[in-house]
N, C-alpha and C positions, 0 to 999 in steps of 0.2 A: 504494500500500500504506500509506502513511502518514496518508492522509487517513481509512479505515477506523479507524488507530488513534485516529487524531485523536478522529473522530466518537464514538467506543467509549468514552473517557476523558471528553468532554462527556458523554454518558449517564450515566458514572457519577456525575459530579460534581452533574447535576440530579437522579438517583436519590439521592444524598447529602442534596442542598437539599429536596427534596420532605419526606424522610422527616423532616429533621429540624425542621421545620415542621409536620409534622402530631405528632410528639410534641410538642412545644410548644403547640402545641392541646391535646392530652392529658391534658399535665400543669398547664394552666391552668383547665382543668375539673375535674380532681381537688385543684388548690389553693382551689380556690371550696369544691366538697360541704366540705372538711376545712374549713377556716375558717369556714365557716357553721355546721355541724354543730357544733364547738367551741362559737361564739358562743352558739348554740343550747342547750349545754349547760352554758356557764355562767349563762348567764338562768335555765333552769331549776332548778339549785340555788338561785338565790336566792326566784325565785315560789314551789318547792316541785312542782314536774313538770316533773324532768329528763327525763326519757323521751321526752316529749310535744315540749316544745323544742327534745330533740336533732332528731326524725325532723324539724320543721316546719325546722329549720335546716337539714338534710342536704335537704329538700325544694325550698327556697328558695334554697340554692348550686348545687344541678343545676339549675334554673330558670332562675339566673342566670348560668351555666355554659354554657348549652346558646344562651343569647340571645347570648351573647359570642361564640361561635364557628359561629351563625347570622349576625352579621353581619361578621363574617371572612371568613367562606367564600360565602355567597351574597350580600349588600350589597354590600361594599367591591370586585368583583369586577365586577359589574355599574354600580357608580357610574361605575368607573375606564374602563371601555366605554363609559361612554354621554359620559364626559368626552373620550375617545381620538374616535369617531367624531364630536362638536363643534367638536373642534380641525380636523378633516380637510377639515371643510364648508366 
């Protein structure tokens, strides 16, 4: 009986790890668009087309948002595999 709990409590605690790892993805991607976008828009007030620089800035932090958390998730995951099965050889 105790090892059910056991096991129950490990699930939660990787349900805990997962989640709070993919919000961390999340919120790395929404600190990109905001800080680009920003950037974006203070460029723009100085050129004279805020608008223009905000979207190209909000365009080029999800861009650069989406690559970060492309090689998080699919890269480094695959690296780390192909380093594990290396070692094994």
């Amino acid at each position: 009986m105790q090892k059910s709990g056991n096991s129950r409590g490990e699930r939660g605690r990787d349900v805990i790890r997962a989640s709070s790892q993919h919000m961390g993805h999340g919120m790395a991607l929404a600190a990109s668009v905001a800080l680009f976008g920003w950037l974006g828009s203070k460029i723009g007030e100085r050129v004279g087309f805020r608008s223009l620089f905000t979207l190209l800035g909000i365009f080029v932090g999800a861009s650069v948002g989406f690559y970060s958390l492309y090689v998080q998730l699919v890269v480094r995951p695959r690296q780390e595999k192909d380093h594990e099965e290396n070692e094994t050889d």
